[in-house]
N, C-alpha and C positions, 0 to 999 in steps of 0.2 A: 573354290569360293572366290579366288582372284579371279578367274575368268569369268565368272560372274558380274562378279562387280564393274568388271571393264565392261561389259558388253551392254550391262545397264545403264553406265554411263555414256558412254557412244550413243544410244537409243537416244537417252534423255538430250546429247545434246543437238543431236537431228533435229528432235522435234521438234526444240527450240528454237532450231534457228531458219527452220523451214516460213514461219511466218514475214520473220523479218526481210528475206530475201523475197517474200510475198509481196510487201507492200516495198523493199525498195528498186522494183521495176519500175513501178509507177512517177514517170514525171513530177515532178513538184514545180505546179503551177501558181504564181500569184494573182488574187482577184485584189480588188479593192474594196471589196464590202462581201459578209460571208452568205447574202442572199445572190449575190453575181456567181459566188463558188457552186452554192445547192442548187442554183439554173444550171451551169454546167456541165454538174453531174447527175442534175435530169436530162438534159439534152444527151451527152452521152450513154445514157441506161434505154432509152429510146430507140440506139442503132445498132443495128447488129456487127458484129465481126464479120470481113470478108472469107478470113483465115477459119477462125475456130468454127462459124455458121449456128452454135449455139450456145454461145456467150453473147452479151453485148458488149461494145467498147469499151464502157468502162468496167470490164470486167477480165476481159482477153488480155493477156500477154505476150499476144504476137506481134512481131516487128510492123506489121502493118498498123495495128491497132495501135501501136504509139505515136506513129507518123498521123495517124487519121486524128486522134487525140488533141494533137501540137494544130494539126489545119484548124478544125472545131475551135480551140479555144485562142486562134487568132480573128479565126471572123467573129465571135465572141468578142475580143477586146477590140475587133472593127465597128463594135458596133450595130452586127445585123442581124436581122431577127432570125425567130426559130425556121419560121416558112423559109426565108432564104438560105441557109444551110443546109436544110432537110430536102428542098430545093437541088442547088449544087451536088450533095451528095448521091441524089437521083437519077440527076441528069449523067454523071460522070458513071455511077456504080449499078442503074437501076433499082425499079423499088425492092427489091432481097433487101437491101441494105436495112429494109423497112420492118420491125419487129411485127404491126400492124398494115402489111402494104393496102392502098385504098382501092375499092372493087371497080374493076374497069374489066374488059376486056384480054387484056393481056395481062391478067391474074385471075379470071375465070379459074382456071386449071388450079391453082392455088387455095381459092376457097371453097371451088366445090368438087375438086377431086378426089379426096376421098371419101368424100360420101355419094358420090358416083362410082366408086372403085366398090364401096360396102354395097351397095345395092346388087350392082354385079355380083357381087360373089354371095348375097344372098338368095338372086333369081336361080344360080346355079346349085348351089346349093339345096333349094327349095325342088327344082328341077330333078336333081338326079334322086331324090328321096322318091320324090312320084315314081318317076321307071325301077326305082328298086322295088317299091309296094307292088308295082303291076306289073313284074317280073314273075310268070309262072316257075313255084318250086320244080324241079326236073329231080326226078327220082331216077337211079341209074337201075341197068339193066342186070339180071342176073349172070350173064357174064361177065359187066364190068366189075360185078362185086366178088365175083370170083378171081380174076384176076386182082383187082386190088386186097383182096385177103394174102391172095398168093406175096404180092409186093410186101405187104405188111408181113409177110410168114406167120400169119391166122392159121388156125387147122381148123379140123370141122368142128373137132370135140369143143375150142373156145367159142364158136359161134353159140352151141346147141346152149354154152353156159351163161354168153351174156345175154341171149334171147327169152325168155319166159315164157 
């Protein structure tokens, strides 16, 4: 029952304190008004992780995503707009960085490859059904079936039983 009770206590305090070490990764930033804060951490929910690739910034807690965090919310208290950071960020990291990257050419492959990859593999699919339909059933020879009775160790007596 002691060993119980320890163990449940150990749990409970894990789980406790799993959140707090959640939130104290996170930088603590000062804004000056809490609509500068709620832009920041729009701006940030906008960009992806270079690290995680499916988090965004402000969600990641990888050592890059706090360095990239602390830039963000310097050009932030510089003053520059959202175009100029997402801007910079682009030009330094390309558009990946971009949760929404915009259609150009050199994200073609991005927006329309998997549904270029799904067609494929439904032409192919569609394809080998055909050649299986119009694939003539091949009925084996009465030697091959003798032989594979043999291989199975069939006698004749089971044949004459499962035939009618």
């Amino acid at each position: 029952m002691k060993r119980l009770f320890s163990a449940l206590l150990v749990v409970s305090l894990l789980l406790g304190a799993a959140p707090a070490s959640a939130t104290s990764t996170l930088e603590a930033f000062k804004f000056a008004s809490e609509a500068e804060e709620l832009h920041f951490k729009d701006l940030i929910a906008e960009i992806r992780c270079l690290v995680c690739q499916n988090q965004s910034l402000a969600d990641s807690d990888a050592e890059l995503a706090h360095d990239l965090r602390a830039e963000v919310y310097d050009m932030v208290q510089a003053g520059r707009s959202d175009a100029e950071i997402i801007d910079f960020l682009v030009n330094r990291y390309g558009d990946f960085v971009l949760y929404k990257p915009p259609l150009k050419p050199t994200t073609w492959f991005i927006w329309f490859g998997p549904f270029v990859l799904l067609a494929i593999a439904a032409f192919l699919l569609v394809r080998a059904l055909r050649r299986q339909r119009q694939a003539p059933a091949t009925e084996i020879s009465a030697e091959e079936r003798k032989r594979l009775d043999a291989l199975l160790g069939k006698t004749a007596v089971d044949d004459e039983d499962n035939n009618p």
